[in-house]
N, C-alpha and C positions, 0 to 999 in steps of 0.2 A: 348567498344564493339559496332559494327555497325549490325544491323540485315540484313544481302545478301537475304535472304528466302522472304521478304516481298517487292514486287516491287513498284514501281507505283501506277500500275492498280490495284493490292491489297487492297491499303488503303480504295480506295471507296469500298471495297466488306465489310470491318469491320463494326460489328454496334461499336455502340458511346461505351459501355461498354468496350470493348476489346481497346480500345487506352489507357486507363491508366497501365494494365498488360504490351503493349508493350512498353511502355515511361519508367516503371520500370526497364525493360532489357537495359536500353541505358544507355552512357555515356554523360558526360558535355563538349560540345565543349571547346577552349580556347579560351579564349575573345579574344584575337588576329586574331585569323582563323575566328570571324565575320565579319570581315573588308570588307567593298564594296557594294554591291547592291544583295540584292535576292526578287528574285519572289515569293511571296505568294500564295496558293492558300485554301482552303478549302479541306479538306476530310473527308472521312467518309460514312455514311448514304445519300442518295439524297433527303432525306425531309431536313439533314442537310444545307448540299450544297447549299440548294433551298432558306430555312430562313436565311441566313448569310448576302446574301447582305442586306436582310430588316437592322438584328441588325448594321448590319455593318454604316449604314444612317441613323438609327436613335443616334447612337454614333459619326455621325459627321466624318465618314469616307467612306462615300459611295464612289464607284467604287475603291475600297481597290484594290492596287497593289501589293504591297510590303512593305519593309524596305530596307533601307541603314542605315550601323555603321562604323564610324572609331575604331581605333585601341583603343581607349580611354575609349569605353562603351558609347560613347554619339551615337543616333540614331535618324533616325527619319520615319513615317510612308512613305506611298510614295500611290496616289490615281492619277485616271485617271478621269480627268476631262476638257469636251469638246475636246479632243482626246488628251489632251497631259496629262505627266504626272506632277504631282506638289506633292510638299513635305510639310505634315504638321502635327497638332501633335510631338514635340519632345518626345523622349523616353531615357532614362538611364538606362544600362545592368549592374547589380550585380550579383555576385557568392553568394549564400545563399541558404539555405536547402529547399529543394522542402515542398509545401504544399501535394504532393503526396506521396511522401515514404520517406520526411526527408534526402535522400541524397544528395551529389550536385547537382546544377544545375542552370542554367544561366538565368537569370531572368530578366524579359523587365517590366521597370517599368516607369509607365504614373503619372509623377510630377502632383497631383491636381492644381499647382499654374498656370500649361501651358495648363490643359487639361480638358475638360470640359466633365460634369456629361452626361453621365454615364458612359465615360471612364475612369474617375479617378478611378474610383472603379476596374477595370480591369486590370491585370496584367499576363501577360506569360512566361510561362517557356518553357524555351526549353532544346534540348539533340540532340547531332548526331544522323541520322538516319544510312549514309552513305558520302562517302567522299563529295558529292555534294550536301547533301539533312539535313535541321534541320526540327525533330517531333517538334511544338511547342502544347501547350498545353494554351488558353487563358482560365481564372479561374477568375469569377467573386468574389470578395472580398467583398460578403456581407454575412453576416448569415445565413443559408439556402441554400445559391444558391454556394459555394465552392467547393461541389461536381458534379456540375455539369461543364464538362471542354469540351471546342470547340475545336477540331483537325485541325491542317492548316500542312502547308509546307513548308517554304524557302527553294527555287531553288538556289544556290551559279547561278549568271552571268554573 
């Protein structure tokens, strides 16, 4: 199921609450249809928006741009730096049960042996939003802080 009703320019009007009710509505892309380069961005709330790029730099990925995945599940981040962009952080995409409502769902996961603290600890899930568009949902994997989840967006490019 892909939600038509929710555009774009919607996702910044949600607070942070409301992305996990609409992530529950979605379905789990095919790891195949990740294939290629998408554009990241943040959504949500604009005090969210605003604090991202801080975490995002102090997690060792500041000027966060995206992902690219082959067909395989293997992935990797994708950040702009001094205008161009460079690829770092490797990443590996597994099908396993969401930590949000246990059902499918495709999951980006940051090997601690390649990825340094405190992004080991980090891992996202994602779901089709729409033909062009993945809801990911980033989910800190610590005690305490799991319910708390970041809203972004891969743009298919």
């Amino acid at each position: 199921m892909t939600v038509d009703t929710i555009t774009w320019p919607n996702l910044n009007d949600l607070w942070l609450r409301e992305f996990r009710p609409l992530y529950k509505r979605l379905d789990f892309p095919l790891l195949e249809s990740l294939q290629g380069t998408h554009r990241g961005e943040v959504v949500g709330p604009r005090w969210v928006r605003r604090l991202a790029p801080v975490a995002f730099a102090l997690g060792g990925l500041g000027g966060w741009w995206g992902k690219r995945f082959d067909a395989a599940g293997n992935g990797v981040n994708i950040v702009q730096r001094g205008g161009r962009l460079v690829e770092l952080m490797p990443v590996r995409v597994v099908l396993r049960p969401s930590l949000v409502d246990g059902k499918a769902c495709l999951t980006i996961i940051y090997p601690p042996e390649t990825t340094p603290f405190p992004m080991s600890r980090v891992m996202d899930e994602i779901r089709q939003l729409d033909e062009n568009r993945l809801l990911g949902l980033a989910i800190i994997q610590q005690r305490g802080l799991r319910r708390f989840s970041l809203p972004f967006v891969l743009h298919r490019t």
